[in-house]
Residue, then its C-alpha position, 0 to 999 in steps of 0.5 A: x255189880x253193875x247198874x242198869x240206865x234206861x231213859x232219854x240223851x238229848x241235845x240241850x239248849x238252855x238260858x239262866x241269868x248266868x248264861x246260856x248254851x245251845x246243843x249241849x248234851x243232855x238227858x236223864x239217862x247221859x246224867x244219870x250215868x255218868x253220876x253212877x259211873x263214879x261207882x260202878x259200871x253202867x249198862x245203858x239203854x237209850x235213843x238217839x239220831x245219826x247226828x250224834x257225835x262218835x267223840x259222844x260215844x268215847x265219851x261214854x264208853x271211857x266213863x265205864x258206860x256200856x252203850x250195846x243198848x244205846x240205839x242208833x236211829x234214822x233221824x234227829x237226836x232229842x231236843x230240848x230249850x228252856x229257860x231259868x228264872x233268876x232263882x232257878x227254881x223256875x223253869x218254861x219250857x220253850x221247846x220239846x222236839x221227841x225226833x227218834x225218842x218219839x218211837x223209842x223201844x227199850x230193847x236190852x242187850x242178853x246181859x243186861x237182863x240179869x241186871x240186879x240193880x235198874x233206874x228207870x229215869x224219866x220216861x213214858x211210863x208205859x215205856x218203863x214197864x216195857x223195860x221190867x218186862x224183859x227183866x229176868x230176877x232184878x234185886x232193886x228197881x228205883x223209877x222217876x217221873x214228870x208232870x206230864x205223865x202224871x197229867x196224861x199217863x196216870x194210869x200207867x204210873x199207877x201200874x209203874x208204881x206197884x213194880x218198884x221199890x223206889x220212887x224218885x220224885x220232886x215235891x211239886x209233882x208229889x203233891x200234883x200225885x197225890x193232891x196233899x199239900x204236905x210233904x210227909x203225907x204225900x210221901x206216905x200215900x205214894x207208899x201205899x201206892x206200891x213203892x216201898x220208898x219215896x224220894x223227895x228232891x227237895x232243890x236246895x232245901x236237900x231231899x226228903x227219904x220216907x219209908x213205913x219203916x223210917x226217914x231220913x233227911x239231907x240237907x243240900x251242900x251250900x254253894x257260893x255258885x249255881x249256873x246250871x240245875x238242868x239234870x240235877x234231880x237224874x245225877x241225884x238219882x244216879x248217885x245214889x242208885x250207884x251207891x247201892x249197887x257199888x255195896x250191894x246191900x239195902x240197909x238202913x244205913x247203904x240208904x242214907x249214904x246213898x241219899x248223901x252221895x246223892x246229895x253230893x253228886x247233885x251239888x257239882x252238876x249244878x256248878x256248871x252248864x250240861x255236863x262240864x263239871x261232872x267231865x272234870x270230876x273225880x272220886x276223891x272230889x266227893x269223897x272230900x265233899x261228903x266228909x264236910x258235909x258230914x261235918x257241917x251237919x254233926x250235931 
């Protein structure tokens, strides 16, 4: 089984009071990737300019990252500068340059429109039900938002949201969403929005799974070091989203360890700046992290 990335590759350029890099790679899609890439195999829909590296690309395709629906375009790849305050949990943006993702149209591969198991990672709404429209029987589609399009393109989240299962989602938009200050409630009325399931990334405090049928919670995995949280919320998704295509079955208990694996995933990326940590990771890694996690929260 293989799982199906749509969404954005980008250059980075960001500042924490740990440091700071410029033309990094990023994107939710590239994050979301290469942390599902641990599980199975990724078939990848993105954009970027002729100024992406062809050492980029090897890259991807040694990960076990599929990049026939990676488009190539005249023009600038995807820019991208902000900055951390000292806690990390606050972030300003200082600048948003869309170059080629401006006029982006997901076009999928023949293959991959058989695929089974789809992230719609962030990007305008509208752009991802453009992706379910060129899907043929998809088992299970999991999507992910911002603020921006739930300030300027409600309405076609609205949409969005009746044609998934899963919706992954941090707890200020959440509550931005739904106007519900408490998370448990919000997580309900975007149930009954049309998702089955609700994802609430939660930062450190861990994430938050809610059904009508049942919940669950993650703690994070306590770290002595954060340098970098840029892309965390996409390797979280893609973690678990990788884990349920990797058993290819949608229990209660696939759910959970899936959220865990998330979990996992999330706490390495943020260890290191861009990518560099994910680079030097391996399976036995988070094997070992998510059996101490286990045992730190056995009760």
């Amino acid at each position: 089984m293989s799982l199906l990335v749509v969404g954005s590759i980008a250059y980075d350029s960001v500042k924490t009071p740990f440091g700071k890099k410029d033309e990094v790679l990023g994107g939710s899609a590239l994050y979301c990737g290469l942390a599902a890439s641990f599980f199975v195999p990724v078939n990848l829909v993105s954009v970027v300019g002729e100024d992406f590296s062809k050492r980029y690309l090897n890259f991807l395709r040694k990960r076990n990252i599929d990049t026939e629906g990676l488009q190539i375009k005249k023009g600038k790849t995807f820019r991208w500068k902000a900055e951390y305050s000292h806690n990390l949990n606050n972030r300003r943006t200082l600048a948003t340059h869309l170059n080629v993702l401006r006029d982006f149209k997901p076009e999928l591969p023949k293959n991959y429109k058989d695929s089974k198991y789809i992230f719609l990672a962030n990007l305008d709404p509208y752009m991802q039900q453009m992706v379910l429209d060129k899907l043929s029987n998809p088992k299970l589609v999991a999507c992910d938002t911002m603020s921006l399009w739930i300030e300027t393109k409600r309405d076609s989240l609205m949409k969005l949201l009746k044609r998934v299962e899963i919706f992954i989602i941090n707890e200020s938009e959440a509550r931005e969403l739904t106007a519900e200050p408490n998370l448990i409630k919000a997580g309900h009325k975007i149930c009954n929005l049309g998702p089955k399931m609700v994802i609430l990334k939660k930062g450190e405090n861990g994430a938050l799974l809610l059904s009508k049928s049942f919940k669950f919670l993650s703690v994070a995995y306590p770290l002595e070091a954060v340098y970098d949280p840029t892309g965390s919320g996409d390797v979280f998704a893609g973690g678990f989203m990788g884990y349920l295509a990797k058993q290819n079955k949608l229990t209660k208990s696939c759910f959970k360890k899936a959220l865990i694996y998330g979990t996992i995933l999330a706490s390495f990326n943020v260890e290191s700046f861009s990518i560099e940590r994910l680079k030097r990771l391996n399976r036995k890694d988070i094997d070992k992290r998510y059996k101490e996690l286990r045992r730190l929260t056995h009760f």
